[in-house]
PDB file of N, CA, C and O in Angstrom:
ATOM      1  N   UNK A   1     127.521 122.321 105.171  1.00  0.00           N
ATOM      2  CA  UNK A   1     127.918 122.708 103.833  1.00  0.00           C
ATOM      3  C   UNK A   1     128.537 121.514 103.117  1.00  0.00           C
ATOM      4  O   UNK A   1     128.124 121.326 101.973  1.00  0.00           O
ATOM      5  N   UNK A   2     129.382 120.743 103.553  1.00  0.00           N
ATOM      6  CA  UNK A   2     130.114 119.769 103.080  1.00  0.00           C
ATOM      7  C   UNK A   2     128.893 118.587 102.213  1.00  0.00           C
ATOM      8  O   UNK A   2     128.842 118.013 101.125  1.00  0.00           O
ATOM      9  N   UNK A   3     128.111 118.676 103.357  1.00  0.00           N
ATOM     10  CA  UNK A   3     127.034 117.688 102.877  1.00  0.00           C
ATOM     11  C   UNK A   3     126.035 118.096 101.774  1.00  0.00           C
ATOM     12  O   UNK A   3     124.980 117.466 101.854  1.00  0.00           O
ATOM     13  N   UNK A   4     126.094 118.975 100.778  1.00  0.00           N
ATOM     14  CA  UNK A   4     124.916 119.448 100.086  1.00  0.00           C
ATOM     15  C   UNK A   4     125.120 118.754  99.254  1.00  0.00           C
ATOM     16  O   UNK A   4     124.203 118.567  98.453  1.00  0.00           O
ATOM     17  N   UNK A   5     126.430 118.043  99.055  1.00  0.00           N
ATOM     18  CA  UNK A   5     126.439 116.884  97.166  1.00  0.00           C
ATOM     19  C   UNK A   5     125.401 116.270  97.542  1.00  0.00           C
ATOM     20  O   UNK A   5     124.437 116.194  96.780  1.00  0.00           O
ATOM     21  N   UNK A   6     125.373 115.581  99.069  1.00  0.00           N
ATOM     22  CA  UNK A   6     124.408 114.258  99.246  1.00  0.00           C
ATOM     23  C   UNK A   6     122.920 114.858  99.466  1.00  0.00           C
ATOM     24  O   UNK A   6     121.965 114.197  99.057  1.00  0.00           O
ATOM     25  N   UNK A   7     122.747 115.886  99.995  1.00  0.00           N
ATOM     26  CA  UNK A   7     121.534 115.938  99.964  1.00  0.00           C
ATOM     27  C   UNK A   7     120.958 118.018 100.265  1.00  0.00           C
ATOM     28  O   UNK A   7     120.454 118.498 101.280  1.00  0.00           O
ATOM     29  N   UNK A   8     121.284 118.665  99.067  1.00  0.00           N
ATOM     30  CA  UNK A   8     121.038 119.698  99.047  1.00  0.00           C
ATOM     31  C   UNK A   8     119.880 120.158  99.968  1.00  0.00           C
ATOM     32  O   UNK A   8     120.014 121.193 100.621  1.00  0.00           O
ATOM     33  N   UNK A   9     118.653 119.358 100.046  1.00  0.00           N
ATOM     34  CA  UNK A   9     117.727 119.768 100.700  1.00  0.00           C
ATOM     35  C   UNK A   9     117.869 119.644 102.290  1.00  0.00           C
ATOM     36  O   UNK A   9     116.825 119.872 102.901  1.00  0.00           O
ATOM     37  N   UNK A  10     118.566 119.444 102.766  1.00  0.00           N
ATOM     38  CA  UNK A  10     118.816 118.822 104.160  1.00  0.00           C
ATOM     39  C   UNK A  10     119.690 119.617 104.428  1.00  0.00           C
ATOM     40  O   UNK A  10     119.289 120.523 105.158  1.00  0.00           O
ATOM     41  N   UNK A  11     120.867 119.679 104.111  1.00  0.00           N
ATOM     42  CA  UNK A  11     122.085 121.083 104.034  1.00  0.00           C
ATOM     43  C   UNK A  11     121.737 122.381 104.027  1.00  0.00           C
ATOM     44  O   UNK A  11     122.182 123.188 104.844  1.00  0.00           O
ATOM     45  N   UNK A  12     120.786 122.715 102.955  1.00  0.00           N
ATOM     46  CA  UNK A  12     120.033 123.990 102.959  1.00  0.00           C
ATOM     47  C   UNK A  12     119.539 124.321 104.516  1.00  0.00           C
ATOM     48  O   UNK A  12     119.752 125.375 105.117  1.00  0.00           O
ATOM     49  N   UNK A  13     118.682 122.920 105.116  1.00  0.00           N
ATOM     50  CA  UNK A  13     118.164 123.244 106.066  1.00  0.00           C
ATOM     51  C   UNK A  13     118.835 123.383 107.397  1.00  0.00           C
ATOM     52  O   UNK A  13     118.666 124.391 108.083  1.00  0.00           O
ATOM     53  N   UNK A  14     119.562 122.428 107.755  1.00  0.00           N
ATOM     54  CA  UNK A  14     120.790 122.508 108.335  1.00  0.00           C
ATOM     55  C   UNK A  14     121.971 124.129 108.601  1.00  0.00           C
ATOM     56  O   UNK A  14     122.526 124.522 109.627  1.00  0.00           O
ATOM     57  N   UNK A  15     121.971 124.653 107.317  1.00  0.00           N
ATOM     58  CA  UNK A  15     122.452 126.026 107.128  1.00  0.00           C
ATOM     59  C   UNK A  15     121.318 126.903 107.732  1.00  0.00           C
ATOM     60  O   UNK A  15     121.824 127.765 108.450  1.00  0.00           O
ATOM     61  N   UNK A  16     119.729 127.001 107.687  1.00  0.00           N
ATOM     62  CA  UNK A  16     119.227 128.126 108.096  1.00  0.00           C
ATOM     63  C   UNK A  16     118.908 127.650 109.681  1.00  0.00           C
ATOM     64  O   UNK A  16     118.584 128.447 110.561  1.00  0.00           O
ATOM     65  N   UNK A  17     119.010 126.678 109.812  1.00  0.00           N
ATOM     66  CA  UNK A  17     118.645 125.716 111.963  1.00  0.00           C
ATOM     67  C   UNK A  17     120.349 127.075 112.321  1.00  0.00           C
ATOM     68  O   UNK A  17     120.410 128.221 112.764  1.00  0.00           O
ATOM     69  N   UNK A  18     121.155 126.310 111.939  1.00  0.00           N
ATOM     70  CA  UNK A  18     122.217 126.895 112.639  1.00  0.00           C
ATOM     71  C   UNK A  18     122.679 128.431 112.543  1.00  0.00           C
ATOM     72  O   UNK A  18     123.528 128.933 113.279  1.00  0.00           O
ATOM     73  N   UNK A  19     122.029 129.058 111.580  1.00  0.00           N
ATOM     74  CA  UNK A  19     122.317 130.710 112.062  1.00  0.00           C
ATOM     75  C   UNK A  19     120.671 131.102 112.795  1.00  0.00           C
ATOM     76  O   UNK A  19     120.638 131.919 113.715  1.00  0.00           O
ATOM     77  N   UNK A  20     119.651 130.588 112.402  1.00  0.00           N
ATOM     78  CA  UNK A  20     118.828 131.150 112.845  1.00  0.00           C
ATOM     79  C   UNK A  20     118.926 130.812 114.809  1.00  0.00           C
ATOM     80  O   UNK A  20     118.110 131.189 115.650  1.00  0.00           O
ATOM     81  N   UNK A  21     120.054 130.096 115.008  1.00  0.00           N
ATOM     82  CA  UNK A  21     120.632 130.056 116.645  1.00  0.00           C
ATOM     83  C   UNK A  21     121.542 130.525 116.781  1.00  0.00           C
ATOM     84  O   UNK A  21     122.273 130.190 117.713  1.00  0.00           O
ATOM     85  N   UNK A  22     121.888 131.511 115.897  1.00  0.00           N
ATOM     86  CA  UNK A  22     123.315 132.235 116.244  1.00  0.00           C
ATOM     87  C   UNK A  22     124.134 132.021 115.785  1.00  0.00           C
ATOM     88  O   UNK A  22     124.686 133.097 115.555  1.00  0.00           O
ATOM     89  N   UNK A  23     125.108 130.683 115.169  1.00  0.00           N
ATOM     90  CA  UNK A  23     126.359 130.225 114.477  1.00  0.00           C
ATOM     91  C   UNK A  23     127.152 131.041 113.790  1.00  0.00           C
ATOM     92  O   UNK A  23     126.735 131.479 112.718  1.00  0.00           O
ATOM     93  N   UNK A  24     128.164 131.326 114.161  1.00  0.00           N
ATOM     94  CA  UNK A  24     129.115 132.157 113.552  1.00  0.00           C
ATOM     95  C   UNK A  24     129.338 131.678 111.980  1.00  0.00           C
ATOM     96  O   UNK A  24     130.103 130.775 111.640  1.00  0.00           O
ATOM     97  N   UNK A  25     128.497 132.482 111.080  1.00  0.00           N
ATOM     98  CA  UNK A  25     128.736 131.884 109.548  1.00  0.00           C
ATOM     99  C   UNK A  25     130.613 132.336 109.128  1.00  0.00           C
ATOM    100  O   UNK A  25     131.050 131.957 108.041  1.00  0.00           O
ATOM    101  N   UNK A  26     131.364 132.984 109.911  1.00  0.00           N
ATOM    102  CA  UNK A  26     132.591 133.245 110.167  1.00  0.00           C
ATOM    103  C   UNK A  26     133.478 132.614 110.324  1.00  0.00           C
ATOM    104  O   UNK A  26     134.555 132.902 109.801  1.00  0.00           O
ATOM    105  N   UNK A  27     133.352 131.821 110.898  1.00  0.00           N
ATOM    106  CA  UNK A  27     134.619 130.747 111.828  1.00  0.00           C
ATOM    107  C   UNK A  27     134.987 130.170 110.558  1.00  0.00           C
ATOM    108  O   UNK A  27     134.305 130.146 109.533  1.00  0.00           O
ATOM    109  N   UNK A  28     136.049 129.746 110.730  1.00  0.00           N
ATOM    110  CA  UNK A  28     137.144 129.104 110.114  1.00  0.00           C
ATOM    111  C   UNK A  28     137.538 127.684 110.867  1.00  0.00           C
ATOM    112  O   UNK A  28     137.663 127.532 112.082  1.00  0.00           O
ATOM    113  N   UNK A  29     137.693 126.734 109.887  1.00  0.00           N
ATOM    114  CA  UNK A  29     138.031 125.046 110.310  1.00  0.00           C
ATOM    115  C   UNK A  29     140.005 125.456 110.227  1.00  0.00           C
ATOM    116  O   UNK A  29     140.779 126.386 110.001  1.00  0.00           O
ATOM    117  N   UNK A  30     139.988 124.463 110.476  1.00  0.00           N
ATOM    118  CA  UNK A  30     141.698 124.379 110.615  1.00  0.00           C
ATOM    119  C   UNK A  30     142.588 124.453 109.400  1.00  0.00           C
ATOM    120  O   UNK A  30     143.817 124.394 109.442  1.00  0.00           O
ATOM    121  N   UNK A  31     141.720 124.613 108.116  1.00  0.00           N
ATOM    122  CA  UNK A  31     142.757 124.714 107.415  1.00  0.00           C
ATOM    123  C   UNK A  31     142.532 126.333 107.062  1.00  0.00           C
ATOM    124  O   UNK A  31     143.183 126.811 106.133  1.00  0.00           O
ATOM    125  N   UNK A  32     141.387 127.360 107.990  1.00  0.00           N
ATOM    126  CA  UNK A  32     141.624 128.633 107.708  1.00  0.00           C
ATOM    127  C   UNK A  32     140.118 128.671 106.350  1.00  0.00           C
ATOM    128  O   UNK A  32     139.920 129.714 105.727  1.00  0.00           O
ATOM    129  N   UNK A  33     139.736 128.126 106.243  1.00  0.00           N
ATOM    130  CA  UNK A  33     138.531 128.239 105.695  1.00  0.00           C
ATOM    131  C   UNK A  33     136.926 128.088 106.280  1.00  0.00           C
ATOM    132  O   UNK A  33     136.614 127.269 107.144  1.00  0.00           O
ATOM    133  N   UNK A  34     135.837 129.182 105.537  1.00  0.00           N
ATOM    134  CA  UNK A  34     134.994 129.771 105.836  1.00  0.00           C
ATOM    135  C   UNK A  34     133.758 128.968 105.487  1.00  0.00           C
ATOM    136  O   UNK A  34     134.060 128.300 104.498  1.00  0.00           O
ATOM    137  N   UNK A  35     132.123 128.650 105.950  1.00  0.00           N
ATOM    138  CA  UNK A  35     131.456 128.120 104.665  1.00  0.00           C
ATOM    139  C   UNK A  35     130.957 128.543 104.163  1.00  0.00           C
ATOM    140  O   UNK A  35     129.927 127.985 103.784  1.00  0.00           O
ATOM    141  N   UNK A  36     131.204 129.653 103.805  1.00  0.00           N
ATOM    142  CA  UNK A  36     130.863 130.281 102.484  1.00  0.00           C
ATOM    143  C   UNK A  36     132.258 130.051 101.704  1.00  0.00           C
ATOM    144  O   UNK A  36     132.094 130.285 100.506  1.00  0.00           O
ATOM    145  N   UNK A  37     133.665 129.639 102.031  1.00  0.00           N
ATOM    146  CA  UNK A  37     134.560 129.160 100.938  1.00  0.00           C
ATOM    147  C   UNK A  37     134.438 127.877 100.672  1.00  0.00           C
ATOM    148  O   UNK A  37     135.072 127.373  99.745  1.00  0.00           O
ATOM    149  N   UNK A  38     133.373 126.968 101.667  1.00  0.00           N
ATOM    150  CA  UNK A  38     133.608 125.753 101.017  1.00  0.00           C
ATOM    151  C   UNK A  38     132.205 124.936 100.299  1.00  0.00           C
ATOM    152  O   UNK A  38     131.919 123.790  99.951  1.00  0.00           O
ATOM    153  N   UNK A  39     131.500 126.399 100.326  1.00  0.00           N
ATOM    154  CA  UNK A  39     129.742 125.863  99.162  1.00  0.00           C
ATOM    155  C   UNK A  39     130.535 125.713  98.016  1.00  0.00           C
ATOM    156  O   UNK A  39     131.512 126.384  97.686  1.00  0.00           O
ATOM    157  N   UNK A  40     129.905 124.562  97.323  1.00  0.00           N
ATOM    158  CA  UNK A  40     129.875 124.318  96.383  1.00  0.00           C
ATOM    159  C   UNK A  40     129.034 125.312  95.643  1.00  0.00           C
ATOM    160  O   UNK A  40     127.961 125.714  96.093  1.00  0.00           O
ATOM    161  N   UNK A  41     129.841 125.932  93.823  1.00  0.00           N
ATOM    162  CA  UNK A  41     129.369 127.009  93.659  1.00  0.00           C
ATOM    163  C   UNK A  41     128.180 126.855  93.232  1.00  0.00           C
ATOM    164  O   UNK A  41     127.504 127.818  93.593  1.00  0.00           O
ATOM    165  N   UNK A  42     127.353 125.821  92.403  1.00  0.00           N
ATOM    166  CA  UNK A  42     126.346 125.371  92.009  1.00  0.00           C
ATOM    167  C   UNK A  42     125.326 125.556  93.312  1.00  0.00           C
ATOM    168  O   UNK A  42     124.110 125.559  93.122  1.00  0.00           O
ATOM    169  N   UNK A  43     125.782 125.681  94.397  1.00  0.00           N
ATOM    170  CA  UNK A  43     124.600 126.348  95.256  1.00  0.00           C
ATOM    171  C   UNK A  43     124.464 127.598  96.071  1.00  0.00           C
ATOM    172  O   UNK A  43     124.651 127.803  97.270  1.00  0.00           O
ATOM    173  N   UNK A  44     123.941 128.677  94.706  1.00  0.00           N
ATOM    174  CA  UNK A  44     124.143 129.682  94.954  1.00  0.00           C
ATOM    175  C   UNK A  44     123.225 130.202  96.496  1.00  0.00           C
ATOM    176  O   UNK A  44     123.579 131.033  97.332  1.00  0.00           O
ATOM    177  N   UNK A  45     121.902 129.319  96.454  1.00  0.00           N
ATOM    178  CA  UNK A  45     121.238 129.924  97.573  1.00  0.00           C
ATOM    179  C   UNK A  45     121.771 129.539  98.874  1.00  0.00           C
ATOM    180  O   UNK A  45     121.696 130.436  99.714  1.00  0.00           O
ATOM    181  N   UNK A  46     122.445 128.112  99.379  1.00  0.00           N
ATOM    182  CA  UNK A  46     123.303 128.822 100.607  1.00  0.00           C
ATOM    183  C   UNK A  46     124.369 129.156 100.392  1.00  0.00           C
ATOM    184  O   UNK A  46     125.060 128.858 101.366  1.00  0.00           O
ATOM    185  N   UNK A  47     125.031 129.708  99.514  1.00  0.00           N
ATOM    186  CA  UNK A  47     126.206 130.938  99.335  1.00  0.00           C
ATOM    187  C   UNK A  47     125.300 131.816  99.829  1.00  0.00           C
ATOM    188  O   UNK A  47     125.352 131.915 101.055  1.00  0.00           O
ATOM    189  N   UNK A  48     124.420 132.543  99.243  1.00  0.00           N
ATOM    190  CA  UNK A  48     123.376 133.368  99.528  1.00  0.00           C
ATOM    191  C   UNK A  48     123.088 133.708 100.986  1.00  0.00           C
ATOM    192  O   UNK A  48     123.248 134.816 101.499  1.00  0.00           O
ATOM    193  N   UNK A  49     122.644 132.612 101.578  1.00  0.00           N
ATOM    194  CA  UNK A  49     122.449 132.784 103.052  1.00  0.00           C
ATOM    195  C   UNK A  49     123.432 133.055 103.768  1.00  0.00           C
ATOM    196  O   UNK A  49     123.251 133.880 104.663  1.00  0.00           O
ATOM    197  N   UNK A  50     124.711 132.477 103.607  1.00  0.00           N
ATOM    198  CA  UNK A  50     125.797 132.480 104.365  1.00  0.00           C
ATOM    199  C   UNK A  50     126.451 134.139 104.397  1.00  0.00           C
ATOM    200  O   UNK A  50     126.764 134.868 105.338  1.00  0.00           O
ATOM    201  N   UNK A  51     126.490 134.369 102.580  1.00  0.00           N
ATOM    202  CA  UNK A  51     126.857 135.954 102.938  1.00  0.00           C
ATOM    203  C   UNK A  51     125.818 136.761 103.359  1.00  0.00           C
ATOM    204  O   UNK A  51     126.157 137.851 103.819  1.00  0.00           O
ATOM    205  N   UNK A  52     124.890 136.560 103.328  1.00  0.00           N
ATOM    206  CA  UNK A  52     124.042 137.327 104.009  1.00  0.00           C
ATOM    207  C   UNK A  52     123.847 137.696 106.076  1.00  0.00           C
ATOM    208  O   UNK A  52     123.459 138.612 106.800  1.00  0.00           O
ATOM    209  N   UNK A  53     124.492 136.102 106.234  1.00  0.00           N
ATOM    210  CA  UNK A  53     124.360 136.061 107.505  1.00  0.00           C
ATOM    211  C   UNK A  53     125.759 136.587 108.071  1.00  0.00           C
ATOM    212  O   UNK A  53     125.919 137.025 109.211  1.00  0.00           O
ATOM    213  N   UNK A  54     126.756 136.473 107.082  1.00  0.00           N
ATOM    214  CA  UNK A  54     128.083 136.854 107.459  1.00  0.00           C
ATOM    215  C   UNK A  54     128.328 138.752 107.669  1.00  0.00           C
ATOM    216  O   UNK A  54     129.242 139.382 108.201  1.00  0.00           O
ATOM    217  N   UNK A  55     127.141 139.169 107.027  1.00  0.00           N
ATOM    218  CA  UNK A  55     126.969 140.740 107.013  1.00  0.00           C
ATOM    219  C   UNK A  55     126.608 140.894 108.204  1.00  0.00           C
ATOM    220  O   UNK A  55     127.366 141.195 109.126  1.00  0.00           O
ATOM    221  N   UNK A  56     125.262 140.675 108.301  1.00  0.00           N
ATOM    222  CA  UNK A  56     124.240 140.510 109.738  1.00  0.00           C
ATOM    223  C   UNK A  56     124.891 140.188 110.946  1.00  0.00           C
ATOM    224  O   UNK A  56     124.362 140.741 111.910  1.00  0.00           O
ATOM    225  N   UNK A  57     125.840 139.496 111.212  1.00  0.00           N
ATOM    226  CA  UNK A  57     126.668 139.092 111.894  1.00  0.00           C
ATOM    227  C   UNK A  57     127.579 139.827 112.799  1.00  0.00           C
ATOM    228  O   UNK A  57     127.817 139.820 114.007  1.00  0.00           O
ATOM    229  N   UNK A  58     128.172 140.727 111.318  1.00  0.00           N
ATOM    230  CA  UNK A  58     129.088 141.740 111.787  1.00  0.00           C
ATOM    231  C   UNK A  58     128.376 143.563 112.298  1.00  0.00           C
ATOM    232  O   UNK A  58     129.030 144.486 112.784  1.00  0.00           O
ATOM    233  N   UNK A  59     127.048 143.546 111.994  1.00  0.00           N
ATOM    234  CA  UNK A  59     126.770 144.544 112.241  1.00  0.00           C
ATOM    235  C   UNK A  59     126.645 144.796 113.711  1.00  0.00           C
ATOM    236  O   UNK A  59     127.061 144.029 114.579  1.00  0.00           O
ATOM    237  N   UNK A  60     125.962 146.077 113.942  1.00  0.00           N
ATOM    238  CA  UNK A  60     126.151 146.560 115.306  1.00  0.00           C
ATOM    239  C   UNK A  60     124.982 147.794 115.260  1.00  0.00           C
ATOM    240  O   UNK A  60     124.449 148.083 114.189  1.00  0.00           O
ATOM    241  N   UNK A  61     124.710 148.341 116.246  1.00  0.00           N
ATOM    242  CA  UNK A  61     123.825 149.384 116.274  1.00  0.00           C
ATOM    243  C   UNK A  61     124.516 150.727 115.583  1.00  0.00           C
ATOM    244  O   UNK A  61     123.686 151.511 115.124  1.00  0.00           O
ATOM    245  N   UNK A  62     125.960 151.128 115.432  1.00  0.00           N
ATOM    246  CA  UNK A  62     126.321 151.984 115.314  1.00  0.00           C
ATOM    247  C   UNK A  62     126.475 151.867 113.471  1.00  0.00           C
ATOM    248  O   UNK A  62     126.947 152.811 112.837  1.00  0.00           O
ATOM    249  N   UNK A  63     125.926 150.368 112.676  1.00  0.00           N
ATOM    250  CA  UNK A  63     125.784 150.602 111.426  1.00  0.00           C
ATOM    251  C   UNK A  63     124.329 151.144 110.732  1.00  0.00           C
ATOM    252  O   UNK A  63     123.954 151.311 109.572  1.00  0.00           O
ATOM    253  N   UNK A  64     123.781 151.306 111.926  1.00  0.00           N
ATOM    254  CA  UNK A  64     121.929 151.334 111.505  1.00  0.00           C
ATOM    255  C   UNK A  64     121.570 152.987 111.171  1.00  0.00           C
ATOM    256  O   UNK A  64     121.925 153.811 112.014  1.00  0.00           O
ATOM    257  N   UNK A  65     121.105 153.298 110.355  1.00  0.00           N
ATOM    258  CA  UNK A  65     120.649 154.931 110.194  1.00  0.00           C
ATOM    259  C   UNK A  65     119.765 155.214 111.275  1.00  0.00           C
ATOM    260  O   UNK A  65     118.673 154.657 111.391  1.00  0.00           O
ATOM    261  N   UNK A  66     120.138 155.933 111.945  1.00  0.00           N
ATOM    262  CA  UNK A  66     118.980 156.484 112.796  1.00  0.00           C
ATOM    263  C   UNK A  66     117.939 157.576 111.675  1.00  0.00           C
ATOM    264  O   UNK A  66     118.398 158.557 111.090  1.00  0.00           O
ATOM    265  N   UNK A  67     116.492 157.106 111.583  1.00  0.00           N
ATOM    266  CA  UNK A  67     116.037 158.026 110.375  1.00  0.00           C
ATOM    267  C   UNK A  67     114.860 158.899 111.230  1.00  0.00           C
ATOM    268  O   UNK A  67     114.261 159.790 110.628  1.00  0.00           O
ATOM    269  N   UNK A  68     114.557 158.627 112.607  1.00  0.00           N
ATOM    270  CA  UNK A  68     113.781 159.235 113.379  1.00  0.00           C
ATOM    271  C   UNK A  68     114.165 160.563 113.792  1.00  0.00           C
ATOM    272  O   UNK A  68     113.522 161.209 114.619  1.00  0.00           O
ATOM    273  N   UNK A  69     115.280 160.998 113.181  1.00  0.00           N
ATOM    274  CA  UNK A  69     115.628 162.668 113.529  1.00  0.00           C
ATOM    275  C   UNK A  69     114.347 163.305 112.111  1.00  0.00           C
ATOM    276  O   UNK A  69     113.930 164.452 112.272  1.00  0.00           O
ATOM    277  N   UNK A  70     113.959 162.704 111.155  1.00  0.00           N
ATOM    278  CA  UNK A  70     113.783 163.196 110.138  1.00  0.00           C
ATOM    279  C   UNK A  70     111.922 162.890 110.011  1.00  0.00           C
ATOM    280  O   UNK A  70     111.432 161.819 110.368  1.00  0.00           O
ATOM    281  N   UNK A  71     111.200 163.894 109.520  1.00  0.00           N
ATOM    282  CA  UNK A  71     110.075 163.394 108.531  1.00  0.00           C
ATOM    283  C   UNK A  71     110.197 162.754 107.049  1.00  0.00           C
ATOM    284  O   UNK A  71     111.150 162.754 106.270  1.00  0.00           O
ATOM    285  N   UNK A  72     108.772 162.156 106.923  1.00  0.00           N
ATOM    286  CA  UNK A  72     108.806 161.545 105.941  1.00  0.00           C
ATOM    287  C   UNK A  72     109.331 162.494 104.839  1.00  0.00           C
ATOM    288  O   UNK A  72     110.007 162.077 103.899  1.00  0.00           O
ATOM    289  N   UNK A  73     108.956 163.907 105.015  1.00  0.00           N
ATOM    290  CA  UNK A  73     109.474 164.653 103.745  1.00  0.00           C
ATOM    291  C   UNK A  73     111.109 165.021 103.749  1.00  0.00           C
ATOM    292  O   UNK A  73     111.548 165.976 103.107  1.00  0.00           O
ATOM    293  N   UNK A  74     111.921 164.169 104.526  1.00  0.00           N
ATOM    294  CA  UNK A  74     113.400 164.673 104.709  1.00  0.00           C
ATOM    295  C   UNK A  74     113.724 165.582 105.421  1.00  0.00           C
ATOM    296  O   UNK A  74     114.942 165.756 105.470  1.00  0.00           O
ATOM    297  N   UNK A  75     112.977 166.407 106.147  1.00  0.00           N
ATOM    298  CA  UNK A  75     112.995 167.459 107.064  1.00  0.00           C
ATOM    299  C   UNK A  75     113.131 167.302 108.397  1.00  0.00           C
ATOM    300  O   UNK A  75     112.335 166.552 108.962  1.00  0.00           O
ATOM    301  N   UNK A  76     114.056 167.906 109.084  1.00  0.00           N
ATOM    302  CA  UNK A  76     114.154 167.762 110.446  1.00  0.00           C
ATOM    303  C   UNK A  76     112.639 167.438 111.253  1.00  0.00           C
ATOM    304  O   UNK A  76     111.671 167.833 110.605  1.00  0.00           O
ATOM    305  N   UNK A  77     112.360 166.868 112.390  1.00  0.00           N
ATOM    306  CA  UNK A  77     111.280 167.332 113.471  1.00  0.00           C
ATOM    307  C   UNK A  77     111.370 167.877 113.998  1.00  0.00           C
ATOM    308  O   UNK A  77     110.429 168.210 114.718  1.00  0.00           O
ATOM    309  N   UNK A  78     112.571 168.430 114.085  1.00  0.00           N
ATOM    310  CA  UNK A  78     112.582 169.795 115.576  1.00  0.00           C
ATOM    311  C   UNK A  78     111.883 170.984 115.096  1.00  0.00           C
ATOM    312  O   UNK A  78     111.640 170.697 113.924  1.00  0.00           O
ATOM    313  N   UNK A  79     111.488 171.979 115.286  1.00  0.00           N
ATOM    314  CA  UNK A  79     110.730 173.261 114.407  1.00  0.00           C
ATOM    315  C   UNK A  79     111.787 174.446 115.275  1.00  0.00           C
ATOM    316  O   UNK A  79     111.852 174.755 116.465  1.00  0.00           O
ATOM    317  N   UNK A  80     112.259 174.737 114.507  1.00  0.00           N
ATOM    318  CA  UNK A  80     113.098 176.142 115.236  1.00  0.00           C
ATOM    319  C   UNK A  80     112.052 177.664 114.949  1.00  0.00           C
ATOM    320  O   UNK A  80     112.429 178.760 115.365  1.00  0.00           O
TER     321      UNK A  80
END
């Protein structure tokens, strides 16, 4: 992130190498900041990625709809 003045295109890429291996878009450096607090705002698309990955991150199976109880028409599958 630090590096996108010098070369946005390289940073960008750099940002999607390291979550697409997992990287905690979370962690905090020592002064307690995030990188998504330290994009520069002029680059909205890895702000973009970062909160996006910072969601993804935190989820879990128990945030996912289970929608397989249901038919396409909203109706249970069980038939009583």
């Amino acid at each position: 992130v630090q590096y996108a003045n010098e070369d946005h295109e390289m940073a960008d890429a750099m940002v999607e190498l390291l979550l697409a291996g997992g990287a905690n878009p979370q962690i905090e450096n020592r002064n307690k900041l995030t990188p998504v607090m330290l994009v520069n705002p002029k680059y909205q698309d890895i702000k973009a990625k970062l909160e996006e990955a910072s969601v993804s991150y935190n989820m879990d199976d128990s945030d996912i709809a289970n929608d397989d109880e249901f038919d396409d028409d909203g109706s249970s599958s069980e038939e009583e």
